[in-house]
Biopython code that builds the backbone (N, CA, C, O; Angstrom):
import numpy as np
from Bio.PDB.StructureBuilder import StructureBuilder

atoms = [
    (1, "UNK", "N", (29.998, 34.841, -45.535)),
    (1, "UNK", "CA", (29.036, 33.981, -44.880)),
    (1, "UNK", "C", (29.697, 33.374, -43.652)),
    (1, "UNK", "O", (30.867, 32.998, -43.723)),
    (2, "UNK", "N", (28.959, 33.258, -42.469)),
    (2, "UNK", "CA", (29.857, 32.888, -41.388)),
    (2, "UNK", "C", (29.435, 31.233, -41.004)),
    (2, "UNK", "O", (28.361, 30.639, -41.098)),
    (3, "UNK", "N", (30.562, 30.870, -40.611)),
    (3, "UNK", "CA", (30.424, 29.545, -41.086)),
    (3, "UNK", "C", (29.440, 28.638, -39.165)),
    (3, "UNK", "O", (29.142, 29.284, -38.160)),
    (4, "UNK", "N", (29.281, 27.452, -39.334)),
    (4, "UNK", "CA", (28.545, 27.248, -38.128)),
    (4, "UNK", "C", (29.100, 27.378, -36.810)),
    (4, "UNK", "O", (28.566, 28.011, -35.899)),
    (5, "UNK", "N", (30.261, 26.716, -36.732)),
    (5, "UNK", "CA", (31.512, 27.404, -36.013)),
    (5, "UNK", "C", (31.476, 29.053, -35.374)),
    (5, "UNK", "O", (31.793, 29.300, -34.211)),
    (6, "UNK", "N", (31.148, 29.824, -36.103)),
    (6, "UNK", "CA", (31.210, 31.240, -35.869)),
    (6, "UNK", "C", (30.038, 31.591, -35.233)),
    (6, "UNK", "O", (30.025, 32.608, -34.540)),
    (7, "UNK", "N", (28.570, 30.577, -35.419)),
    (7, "UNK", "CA", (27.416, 31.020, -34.714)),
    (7, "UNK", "C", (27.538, 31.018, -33.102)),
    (7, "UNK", "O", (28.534, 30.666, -32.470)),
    (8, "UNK", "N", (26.413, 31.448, -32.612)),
    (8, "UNK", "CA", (26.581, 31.229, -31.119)),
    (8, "UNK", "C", (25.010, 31.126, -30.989)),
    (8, "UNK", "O", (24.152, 31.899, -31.415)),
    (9, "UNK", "N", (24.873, 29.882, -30.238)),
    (9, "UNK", "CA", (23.679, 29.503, -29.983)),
    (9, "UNK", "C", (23.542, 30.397, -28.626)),
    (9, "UNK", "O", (24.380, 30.734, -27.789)),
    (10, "UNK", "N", (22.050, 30.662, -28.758)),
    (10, "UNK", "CA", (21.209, 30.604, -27.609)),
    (10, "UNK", "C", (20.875, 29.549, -26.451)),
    (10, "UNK", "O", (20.635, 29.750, -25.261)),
    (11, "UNK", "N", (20.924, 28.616, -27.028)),
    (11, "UNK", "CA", (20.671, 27.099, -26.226)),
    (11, "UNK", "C", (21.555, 26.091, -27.014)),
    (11, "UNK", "O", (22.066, 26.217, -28.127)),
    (12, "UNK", "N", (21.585, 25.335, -26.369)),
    (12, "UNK", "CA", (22.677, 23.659, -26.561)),
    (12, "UNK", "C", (21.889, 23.253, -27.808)),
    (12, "UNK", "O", (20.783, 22.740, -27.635)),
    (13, "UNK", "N", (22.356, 23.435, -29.049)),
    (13, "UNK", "CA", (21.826, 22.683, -30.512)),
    (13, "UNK", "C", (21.418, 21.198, -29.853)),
    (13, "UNK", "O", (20.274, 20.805, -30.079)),
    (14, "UNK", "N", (22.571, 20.106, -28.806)),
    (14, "UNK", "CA", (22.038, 18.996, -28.881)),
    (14, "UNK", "C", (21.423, 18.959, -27.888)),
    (14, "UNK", "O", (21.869, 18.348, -26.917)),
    (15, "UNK", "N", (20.033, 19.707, -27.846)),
    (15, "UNK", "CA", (19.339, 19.229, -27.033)),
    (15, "UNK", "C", (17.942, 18.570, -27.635)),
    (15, "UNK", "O", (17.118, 19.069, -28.402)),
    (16, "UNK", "N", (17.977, 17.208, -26.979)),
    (16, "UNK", "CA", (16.404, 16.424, -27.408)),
    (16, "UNK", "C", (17.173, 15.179, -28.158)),
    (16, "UNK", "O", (16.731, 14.036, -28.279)),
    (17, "UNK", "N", (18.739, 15.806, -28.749)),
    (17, "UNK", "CA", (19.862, 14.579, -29.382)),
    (17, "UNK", "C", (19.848, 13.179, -27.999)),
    (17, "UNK", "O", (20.504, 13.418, -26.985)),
    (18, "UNK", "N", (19.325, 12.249, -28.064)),
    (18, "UNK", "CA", (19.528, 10.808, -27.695)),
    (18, "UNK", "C", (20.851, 10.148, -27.780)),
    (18, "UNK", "O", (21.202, 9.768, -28.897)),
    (19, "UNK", "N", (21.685, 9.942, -26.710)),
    (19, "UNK", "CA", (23.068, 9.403, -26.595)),
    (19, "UNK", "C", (22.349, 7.880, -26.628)),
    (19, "UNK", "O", (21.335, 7.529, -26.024)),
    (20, "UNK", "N", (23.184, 7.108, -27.509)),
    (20, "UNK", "CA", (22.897, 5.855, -27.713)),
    (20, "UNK", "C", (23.198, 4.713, -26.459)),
    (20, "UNK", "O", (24.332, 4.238, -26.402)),
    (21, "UNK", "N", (22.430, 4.391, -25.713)),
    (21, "UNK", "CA", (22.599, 3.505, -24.767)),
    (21, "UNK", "C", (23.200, 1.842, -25.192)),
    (21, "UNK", "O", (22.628, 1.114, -26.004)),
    (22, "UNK", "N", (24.723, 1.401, -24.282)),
    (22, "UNK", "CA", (25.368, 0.608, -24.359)),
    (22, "UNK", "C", (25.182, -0.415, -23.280)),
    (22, "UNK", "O", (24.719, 0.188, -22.312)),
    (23, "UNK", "N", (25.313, -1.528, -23.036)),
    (23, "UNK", "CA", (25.743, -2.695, -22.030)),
    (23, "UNK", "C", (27.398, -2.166, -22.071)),
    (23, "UNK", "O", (28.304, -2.137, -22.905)),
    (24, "UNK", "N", (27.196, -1.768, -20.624)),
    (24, "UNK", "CA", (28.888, -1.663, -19.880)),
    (24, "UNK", "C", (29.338, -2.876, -20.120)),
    (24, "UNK", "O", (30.443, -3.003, -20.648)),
    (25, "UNK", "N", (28.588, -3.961, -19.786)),
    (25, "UNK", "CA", (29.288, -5.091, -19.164)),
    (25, "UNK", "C", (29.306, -5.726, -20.651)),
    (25, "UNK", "O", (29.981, -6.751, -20.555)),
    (26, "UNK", "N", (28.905, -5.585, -21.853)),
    (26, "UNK", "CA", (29.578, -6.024, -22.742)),
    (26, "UNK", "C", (31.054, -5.640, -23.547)),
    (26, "UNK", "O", (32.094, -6.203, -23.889)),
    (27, "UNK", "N", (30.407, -4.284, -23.608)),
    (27, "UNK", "CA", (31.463, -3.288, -23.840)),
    (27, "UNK", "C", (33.063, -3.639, -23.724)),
    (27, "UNK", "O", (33.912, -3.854, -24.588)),
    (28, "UNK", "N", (33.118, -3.604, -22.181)),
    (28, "UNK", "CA", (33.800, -4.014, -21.431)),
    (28, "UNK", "C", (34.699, -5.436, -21.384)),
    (28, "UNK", "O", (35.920, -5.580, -21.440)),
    (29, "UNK", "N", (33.791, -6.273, -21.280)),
    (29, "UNK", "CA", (34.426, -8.080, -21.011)),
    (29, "UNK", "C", (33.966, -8.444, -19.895)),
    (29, "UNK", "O", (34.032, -9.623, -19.547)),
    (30, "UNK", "N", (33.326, -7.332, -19.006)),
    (30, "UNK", "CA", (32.716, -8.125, -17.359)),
    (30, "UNK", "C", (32.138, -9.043, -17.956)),
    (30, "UNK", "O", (31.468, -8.804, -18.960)),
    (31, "UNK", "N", (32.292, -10.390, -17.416)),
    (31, "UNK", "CA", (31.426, -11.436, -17.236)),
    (31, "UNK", "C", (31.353, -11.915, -16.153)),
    (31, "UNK", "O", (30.785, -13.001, -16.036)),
    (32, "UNK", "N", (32.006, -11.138, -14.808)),
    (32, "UNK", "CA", (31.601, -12.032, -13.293)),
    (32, "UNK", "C", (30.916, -10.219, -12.703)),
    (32, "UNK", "O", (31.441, -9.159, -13.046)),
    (33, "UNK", "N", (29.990, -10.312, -12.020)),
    (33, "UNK", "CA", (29.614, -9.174, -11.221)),
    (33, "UNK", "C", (29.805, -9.918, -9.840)),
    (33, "UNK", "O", (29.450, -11.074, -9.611)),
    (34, "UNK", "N", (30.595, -8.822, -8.722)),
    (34, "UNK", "CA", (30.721, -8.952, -7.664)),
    (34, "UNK", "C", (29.968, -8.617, -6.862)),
    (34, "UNK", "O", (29.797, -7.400, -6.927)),
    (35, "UNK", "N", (29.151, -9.291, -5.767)),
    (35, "UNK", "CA", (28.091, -8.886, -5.170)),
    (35, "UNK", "C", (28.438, -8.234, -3.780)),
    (35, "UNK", "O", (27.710, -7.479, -3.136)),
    (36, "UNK", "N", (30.021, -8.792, -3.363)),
    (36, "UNK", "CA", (30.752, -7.819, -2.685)),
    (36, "UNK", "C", (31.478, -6.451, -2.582)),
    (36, "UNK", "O", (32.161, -5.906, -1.715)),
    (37, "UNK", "N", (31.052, -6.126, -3.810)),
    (37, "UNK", "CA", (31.606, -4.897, -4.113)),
    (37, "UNK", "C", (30.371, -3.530, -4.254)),
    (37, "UNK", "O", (29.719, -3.331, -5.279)),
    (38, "UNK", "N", (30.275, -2.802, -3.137)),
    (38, "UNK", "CA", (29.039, -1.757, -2.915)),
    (38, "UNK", "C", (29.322, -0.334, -3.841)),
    (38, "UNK", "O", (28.547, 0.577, -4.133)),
    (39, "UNK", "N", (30.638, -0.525, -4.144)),
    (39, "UNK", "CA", (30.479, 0.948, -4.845)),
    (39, "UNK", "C", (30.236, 0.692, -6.292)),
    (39, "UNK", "O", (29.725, 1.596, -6.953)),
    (40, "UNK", "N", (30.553, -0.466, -6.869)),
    (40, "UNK", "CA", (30.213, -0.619, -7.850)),
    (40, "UNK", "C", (28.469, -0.893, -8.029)),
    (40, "UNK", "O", (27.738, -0.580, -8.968)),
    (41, "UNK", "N", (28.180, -1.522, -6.882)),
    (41, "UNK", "CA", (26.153, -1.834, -7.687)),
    (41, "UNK", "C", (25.761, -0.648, -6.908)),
    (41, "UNK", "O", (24.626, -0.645, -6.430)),
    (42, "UNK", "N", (26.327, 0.087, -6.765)),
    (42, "UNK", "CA", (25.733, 1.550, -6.410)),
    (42, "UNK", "C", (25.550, 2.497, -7.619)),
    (42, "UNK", "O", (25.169, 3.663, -7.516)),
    (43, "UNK", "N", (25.811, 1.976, -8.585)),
    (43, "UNK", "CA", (25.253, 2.593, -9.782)),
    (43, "UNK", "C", (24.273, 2.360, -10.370)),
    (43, "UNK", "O", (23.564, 3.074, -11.080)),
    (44, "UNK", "N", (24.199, 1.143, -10.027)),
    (44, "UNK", "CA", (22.975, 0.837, -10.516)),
    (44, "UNK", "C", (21.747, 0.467, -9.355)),
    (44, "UNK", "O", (21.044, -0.543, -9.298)),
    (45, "UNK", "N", (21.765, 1.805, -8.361)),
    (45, "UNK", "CA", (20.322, 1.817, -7.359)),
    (45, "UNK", "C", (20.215, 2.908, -7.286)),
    (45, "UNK", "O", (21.232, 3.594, -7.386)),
    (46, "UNK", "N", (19.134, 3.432, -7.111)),
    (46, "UNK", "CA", (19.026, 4.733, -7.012)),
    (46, "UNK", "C", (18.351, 5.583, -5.537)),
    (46, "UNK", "O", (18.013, 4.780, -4.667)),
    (47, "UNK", "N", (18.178, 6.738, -5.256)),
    (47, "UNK", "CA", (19.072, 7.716, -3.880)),
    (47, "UNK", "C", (17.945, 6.707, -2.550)),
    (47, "UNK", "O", (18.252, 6.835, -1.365)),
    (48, "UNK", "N", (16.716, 5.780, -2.932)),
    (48, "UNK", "CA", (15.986, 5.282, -2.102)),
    (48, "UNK", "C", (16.817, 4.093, -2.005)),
    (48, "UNK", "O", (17.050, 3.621, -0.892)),
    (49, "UNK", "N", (17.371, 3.467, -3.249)),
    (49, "UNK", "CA", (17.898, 2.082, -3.122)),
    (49, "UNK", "C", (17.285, 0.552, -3.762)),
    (49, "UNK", "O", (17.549, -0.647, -3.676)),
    (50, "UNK", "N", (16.342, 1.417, -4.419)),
    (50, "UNK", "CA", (16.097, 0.263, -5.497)),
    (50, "UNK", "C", (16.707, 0.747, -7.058)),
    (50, "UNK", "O", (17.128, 1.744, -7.645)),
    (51, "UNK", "N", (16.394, -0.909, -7.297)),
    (51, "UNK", "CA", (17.279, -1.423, -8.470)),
    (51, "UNK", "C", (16.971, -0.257, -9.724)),
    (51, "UNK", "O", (15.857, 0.247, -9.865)),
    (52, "UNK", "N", (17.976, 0.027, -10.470)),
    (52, "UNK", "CA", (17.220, 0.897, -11.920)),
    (52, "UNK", "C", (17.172, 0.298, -12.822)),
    (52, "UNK", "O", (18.159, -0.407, -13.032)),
    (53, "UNK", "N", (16.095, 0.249, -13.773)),
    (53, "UNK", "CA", (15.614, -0.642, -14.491)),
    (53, "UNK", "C", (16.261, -0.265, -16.093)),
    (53, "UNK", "O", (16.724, 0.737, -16.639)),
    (54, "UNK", "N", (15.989, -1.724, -16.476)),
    (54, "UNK", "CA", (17.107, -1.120, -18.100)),
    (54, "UNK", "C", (17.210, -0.474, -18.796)),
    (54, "UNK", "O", (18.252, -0.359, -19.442)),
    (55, "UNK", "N", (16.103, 0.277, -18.981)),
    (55, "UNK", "CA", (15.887, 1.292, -19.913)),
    (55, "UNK", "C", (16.569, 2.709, -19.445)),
    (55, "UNK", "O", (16.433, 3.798, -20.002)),
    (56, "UNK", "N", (17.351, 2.399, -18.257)),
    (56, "UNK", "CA", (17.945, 3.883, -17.607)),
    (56, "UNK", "C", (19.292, 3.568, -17.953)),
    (56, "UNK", "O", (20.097, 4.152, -18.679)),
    (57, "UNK", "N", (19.385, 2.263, -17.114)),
    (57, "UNK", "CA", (21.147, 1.744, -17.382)),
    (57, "UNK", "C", (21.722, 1.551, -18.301)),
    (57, "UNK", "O", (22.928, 1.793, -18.360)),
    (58, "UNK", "N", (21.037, 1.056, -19.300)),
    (58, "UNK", "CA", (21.208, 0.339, -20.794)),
    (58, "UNK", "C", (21.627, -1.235, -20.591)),
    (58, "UNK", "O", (22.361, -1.624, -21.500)),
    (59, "UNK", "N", (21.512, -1.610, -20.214)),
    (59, "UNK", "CA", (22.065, -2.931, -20.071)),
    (59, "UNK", "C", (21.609, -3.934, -20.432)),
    (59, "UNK", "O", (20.422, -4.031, -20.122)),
    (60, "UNK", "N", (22.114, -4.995, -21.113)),
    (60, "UNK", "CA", (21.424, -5.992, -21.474)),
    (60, "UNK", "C", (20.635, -6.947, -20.408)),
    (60, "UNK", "O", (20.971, -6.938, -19.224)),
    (61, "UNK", "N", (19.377, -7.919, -20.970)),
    (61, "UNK", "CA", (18.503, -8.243, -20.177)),
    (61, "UNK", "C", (19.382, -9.731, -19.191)),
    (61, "UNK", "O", (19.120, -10.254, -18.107)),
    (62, "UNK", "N", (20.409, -9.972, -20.175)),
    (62, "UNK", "CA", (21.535, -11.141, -19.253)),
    (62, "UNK", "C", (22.073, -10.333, -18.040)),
    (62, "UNK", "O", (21.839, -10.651, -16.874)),
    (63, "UNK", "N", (22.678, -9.459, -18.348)),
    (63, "UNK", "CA", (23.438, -8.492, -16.706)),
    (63, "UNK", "C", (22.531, -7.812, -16.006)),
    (63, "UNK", "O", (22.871, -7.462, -14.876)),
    (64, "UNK", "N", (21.350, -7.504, -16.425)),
    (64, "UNK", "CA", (20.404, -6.603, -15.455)),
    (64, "UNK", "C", (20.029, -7.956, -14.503)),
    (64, "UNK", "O", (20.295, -7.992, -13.302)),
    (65, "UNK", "N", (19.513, -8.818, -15.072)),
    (65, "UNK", "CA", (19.258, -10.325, -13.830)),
    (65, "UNK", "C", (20.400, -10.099, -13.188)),
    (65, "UNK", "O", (20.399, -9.530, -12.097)),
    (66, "UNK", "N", (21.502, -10.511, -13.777)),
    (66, "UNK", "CA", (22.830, -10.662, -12.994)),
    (66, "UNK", "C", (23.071, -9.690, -12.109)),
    (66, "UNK", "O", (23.568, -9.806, -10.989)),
    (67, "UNK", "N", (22.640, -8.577, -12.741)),
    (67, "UNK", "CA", (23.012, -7.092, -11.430)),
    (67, "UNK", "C", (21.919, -7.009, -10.312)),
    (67, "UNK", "O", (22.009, -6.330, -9.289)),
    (68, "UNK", "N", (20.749, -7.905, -10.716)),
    (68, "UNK", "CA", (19.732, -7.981, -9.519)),
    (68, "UNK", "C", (19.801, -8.883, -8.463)),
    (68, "UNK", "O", (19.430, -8.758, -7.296)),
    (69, "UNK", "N", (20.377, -9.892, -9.096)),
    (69, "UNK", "CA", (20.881, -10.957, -8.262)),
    (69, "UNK", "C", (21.595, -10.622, -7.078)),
    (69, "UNK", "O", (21.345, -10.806, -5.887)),
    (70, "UNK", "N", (23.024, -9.816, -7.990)),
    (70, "UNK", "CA", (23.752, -8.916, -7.383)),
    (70, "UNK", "C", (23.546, -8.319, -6.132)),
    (70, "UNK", "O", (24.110, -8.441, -5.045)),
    (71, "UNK", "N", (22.437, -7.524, -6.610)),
    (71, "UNK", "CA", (22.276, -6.379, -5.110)),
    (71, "UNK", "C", (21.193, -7.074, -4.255)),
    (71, "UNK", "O", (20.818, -6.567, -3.198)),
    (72, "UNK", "N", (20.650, -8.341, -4.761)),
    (72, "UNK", "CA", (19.658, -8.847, -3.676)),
    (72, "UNK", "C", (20.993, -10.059, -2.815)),
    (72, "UNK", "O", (20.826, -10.619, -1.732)),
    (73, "UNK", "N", (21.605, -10.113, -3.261)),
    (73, "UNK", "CA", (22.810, -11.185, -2.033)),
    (73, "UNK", "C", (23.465, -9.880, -1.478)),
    (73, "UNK", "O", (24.143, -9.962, -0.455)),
    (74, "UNK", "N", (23.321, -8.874, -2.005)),
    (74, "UNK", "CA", (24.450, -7.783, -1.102)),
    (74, "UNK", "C", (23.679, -7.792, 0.092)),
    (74, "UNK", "O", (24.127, -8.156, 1.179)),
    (75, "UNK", "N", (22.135, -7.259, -0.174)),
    (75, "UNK", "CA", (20.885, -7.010, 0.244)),
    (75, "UNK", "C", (21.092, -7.360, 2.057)),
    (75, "UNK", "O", (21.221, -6.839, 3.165)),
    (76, "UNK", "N", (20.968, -9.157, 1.026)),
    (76, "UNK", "CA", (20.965, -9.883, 2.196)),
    (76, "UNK", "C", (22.285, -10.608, 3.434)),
    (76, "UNK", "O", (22.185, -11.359, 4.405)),
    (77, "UNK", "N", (23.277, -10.015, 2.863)),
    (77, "UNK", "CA", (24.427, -9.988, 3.300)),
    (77, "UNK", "C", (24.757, -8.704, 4.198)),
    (77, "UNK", "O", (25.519, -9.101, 5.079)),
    (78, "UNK", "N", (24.567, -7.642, 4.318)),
    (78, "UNK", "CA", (24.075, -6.236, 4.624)),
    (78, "UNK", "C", (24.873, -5.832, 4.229)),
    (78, "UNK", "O", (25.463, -5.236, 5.129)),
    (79, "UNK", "N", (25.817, -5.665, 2.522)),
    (79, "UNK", "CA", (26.578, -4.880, 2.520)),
    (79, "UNK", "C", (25.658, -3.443, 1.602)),
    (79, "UNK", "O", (26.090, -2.293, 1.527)),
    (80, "UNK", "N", (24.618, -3.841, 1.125)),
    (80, "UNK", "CA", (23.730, -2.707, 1.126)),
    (80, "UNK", "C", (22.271, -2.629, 1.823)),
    (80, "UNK", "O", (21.887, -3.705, 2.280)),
    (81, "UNK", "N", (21.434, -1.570, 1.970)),
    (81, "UNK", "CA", (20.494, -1.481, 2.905)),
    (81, "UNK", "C", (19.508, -1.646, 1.836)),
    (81, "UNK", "O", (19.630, -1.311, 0.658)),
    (82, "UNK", "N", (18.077, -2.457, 2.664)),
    (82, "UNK", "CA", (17.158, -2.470, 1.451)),
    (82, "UNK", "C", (16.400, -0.975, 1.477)),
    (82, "UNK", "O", (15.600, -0.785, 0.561)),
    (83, "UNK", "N", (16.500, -0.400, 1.998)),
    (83, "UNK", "CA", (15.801, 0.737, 1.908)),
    (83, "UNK", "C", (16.427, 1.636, 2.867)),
    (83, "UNK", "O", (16.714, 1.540, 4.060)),
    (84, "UNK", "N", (16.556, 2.568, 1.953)),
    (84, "UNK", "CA", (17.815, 4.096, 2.546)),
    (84, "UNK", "C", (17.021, 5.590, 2.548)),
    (84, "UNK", "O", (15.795, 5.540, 2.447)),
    (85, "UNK", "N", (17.395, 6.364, 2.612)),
    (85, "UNK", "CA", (17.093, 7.815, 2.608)),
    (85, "UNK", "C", (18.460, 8.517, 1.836)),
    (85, "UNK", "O", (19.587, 8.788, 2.250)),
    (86, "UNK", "N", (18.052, 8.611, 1.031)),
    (86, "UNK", "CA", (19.338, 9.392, -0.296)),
    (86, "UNK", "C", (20.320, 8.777, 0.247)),
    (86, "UNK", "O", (20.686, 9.102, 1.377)),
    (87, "UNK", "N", (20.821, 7.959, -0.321)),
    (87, "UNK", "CA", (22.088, 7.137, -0.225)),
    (87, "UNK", "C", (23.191, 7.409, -0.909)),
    (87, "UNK", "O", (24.278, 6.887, -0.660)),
    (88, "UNK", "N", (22.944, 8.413, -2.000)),
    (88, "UNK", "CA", (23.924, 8.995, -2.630)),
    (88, "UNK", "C", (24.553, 10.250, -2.198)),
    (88, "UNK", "O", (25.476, 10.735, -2.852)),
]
sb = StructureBuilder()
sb.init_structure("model")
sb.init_model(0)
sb.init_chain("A")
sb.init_seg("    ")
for serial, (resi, resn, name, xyz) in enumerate(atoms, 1):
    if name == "N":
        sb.init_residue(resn, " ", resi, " ")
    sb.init_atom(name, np.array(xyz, "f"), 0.0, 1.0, " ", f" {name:<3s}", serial, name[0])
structure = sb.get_structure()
């Protein structure tokens, strides 16, 4: 009998499998987000430049404010643009 190991899928078995979404910033220990720092809240905007909402990032509803806050003083500071053309 050949064991599962020995099979060879046709397609990725984990597909439709759900990776469990985490808060980085708990995870972690961040408790200050820098609003001067563009490569970091560049993860969390996407290729137009608005904010991505939690259910993408995983993040808890304390750091997603905090990360909005974030990119609206970058915003307005111009270290990011409010509106880009694929920025990534």
């Amino acid at each position: 009998m050949a064991s599962r190991d020995d099979i060879k899928f046709l397609s990725n078995p984990k597909i439709g499998q759900q990776r469990s979404k985490y808060c980085r910033f708990r995870k972690y220990g961040i408790r200050h987000i820098d609003y001067k720092d563009p490569d970091f809240l560049l993860q969390f905007i996407n290729e137009q430049g608005k904010v991505l909402p939690r259910r993408i990032t995983g993040n808890s509803l304390k750091y997603q404010r905090k990360v909005a806050s974030a990119v609206k003083r970058a915003r307005h500071l111009a270290i990011l643009p409010y509106v880009a053309d694929l920025m990534k």
